[in-house]
Structures are given as C-alpha cells and as structure tokens.
C-alpha positions in Angstrom: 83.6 -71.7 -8.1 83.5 -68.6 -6.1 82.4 -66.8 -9.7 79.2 -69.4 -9.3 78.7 -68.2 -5.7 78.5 -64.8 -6.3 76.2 -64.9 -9.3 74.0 -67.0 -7.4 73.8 -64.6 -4.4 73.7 -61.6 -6.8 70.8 -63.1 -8.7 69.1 -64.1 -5.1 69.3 -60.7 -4.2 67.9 -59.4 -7.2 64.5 -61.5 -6.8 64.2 -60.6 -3.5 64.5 -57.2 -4.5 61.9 -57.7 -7.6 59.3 -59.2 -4.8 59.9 -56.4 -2.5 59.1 -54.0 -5.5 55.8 -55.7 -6.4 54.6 -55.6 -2.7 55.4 -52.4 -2.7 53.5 -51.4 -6.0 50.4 -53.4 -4.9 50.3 -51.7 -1.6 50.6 -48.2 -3.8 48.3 -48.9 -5.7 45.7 -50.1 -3.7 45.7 -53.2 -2.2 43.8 -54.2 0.6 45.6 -53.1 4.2 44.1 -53.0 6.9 45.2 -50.9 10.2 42.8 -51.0 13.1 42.1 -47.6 15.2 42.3 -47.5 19.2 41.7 -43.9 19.8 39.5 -41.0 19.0 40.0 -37.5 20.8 42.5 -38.9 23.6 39.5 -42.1 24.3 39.9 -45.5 23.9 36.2 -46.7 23.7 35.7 -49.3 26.2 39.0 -48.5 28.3 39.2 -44.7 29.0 37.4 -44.5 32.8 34.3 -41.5 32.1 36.0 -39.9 35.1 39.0 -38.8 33.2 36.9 -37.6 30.5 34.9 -35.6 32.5 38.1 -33.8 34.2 39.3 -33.2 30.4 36.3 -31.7 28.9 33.6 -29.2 30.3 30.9 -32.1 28.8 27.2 -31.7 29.6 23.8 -33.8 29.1 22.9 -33.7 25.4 19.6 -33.4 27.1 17.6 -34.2 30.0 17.7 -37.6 31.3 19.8 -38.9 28.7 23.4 -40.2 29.2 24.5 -39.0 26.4 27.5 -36.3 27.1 28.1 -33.3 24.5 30.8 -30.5 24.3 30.9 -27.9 21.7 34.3 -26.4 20.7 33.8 -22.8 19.8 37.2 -22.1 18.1 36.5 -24.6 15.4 33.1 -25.5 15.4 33.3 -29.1 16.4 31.0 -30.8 18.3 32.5 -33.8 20.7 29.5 -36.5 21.7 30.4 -39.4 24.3 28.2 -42.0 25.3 28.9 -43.5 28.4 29.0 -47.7 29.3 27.4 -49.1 32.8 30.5 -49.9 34.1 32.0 -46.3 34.1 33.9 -46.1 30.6 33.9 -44.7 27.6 31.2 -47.1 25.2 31.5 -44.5 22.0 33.4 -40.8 21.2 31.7 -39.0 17.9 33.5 -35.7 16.8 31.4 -34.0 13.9 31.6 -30.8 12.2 28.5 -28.3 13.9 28.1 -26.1 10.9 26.4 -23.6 13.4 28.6 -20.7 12.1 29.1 -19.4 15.1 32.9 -19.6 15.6 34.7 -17.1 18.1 37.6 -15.2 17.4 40.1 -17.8 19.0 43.1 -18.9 17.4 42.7 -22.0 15.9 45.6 -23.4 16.8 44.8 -22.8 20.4 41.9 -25.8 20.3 43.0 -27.9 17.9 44.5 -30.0 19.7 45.0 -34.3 19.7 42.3 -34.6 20.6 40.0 -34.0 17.4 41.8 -37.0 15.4 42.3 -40.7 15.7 45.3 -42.2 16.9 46.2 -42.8 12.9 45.9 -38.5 12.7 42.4 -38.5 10.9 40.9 -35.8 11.1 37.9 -33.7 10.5 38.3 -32.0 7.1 40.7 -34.7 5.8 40.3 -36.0 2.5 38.2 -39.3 1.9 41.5 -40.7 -0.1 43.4 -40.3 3.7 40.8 -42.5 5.1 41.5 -45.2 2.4 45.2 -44.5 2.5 44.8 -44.9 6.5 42.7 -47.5 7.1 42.5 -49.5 3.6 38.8 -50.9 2.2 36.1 -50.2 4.4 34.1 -53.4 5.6 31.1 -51.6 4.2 30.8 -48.3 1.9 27.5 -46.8 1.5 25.2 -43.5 0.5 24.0 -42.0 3.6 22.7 -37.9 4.4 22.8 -36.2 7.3 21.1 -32.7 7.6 19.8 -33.1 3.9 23.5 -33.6 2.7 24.3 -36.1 0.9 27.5 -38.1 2.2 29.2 -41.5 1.8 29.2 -43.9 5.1 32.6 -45.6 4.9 32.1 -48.6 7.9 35.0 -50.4 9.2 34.4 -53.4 11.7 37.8 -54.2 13.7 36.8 -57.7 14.9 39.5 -58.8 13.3 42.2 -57.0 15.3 41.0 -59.2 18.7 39.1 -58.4 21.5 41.4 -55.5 23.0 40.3 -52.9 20.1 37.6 -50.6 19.7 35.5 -53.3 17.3 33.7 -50.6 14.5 34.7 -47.0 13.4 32.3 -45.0 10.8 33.7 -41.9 8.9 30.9 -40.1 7.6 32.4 -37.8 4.3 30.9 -35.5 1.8 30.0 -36.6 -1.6 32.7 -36.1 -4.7 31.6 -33.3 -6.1 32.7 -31.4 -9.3 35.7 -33.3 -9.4 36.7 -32.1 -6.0 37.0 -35.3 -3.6 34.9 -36.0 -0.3 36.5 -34.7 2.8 35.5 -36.0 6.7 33.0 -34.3 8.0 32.3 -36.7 11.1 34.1 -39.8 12.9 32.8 -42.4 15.1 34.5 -44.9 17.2 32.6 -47.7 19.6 33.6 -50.4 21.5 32.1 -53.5 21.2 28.4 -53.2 22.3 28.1 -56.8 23.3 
C-alpha cells in the first residue's frame, strides 16, 4: 500500500512539474504577459502634485503661453517634457532623445539618474526586444517617423490594470535595420485624459 502511495505522489509531482515547465516555455517564448507601468522619470501621471516636480527639475515653458513644461539634460542629451492637469498634477511625462549634439563634458553617470526610465527600468537606448520582454504585446504596433526617421510606434493601453494606473504608455523605437534591432528612442506615459 505505501509502495501505491508514493508512486502516486511521485507521479503527481511529476505533472505538476511537466505543467510548470510548459508555462514556463510559453512565457520564454513569447506568450502574451502583460505588466502595467506606474512611473516615468520619478512621476506617476495623474498622482505626482506639479509642485514636486517643479522643485526636482529646473523645468520651463516649452513656449509662451503654453502649459507645456520642458527641461533639457545636457550630460546626455535628453529632453524631459511634462504636461500639466487643471487640478495641479502631473497629466503626461515624455523623455526623448534631443539629437542636438550638443552634450557637455559631464560624467554620464552624474545625470543618469532614475529618473530617465520607467518604474520596469526601460530606458532610452534600450532595445525594442526589452520593451516586449517588459511589457509583453503592445495593444497596437505601428510605422510612425519623427524628424524624417522612420520608427515603429509600440502603443500599450493599461485600462485593464484599473483605474489607479497611468491608462496608455507609447515607446517610440528605431526601425530594425541591417539586422541590428530597434532601440528606444522616446517614452511616453499619460494618465487617463477623461
């Protein structure tokens, strides 16, 4: 009898274990995940008060009369865009390579800081497959260009985390190109305009 037991319980264990392999395999290779974003350089969209912000960063009008707010990191040649709500908070956070080749002699190291990634790490420069890897099939994937570039629009609506996310978050990345794949060349994150 005990001989039955523990064949039974050794062959239990050993389907469990077979299932917990396949899940694992279809999550390697590619099935659909999903993990929603709350943060972009230190802001939660829709949260984080425009008072903190403005005590964080030297931001300034991206021009006159609009409430647009820009700051433009010199060490690494990013550009940080905020867009403010009514009620005093944070409605969207862009950070975007500027391309202006005008970076100063500072270390690196020295800005790059948190704040330039998501609260998953993603980050300018990162590789398109880090975005999949991240943040699993986009709700939307599409050709888009910026500055004459040609890039890929990956589009990811959170609506399905609940109301207490950040509700859509685009990653604009460079085309594959000879072989070499796309890399993140600007992020958006927005709370729900509604």
């Amino acid at each position: 009898m005990r001989y039955w037991v523990s064949v039974s319980l050794l062959a239990f264990a050993l389907v469990g274990l077979g299932a917990q392999d396949k899940t694992h395999a279809a999550r390697q290779g590619g099935a659909a995940h999903r993990r929603n974003e709350l943060t972009l350089a230190g802001m939660r969209p829709g949260r984080t008060a425009m008072a903190k912000v403005l005590r964080q960063y030297p931001l300034k009008p991206t021009e006159k009369g609009s409430a647009a707010l820009a700051w433009h990191d010199e060490c690494v040649d990013y550009d940080l865009f905020v867009d403010p709500e009514k009620n005093g908070k944070v409605q969207s956070v862009r950070v975007t390579e500027a391309n202006s080749g005008n970076i100063s002699e500072c270390e690196r190291s020295k800005s790059f800081k948190p704040w330039w990634v998501t609260g998953n790490q993603l980050a300018l420069e990162n590789s398109i497959s880090r975005v999949l890897d991240i943040y699993g099939k986009p709700t939307s994937r599409s050709p888009s260009t910026k500055g004459g570039q040609q890039l890929e629009l990956l589009y990811y609506a959170f609506d399905w985390a609940g109301p207490d996310v950040p509700q859509v978050m685009e990653v604009l990345c460079t085309a594959e190109k000879d072989g070499k794949p796309g890399r993140v060349v600007e992020i958006t994150l927005a709370a729900p305009s509604l």
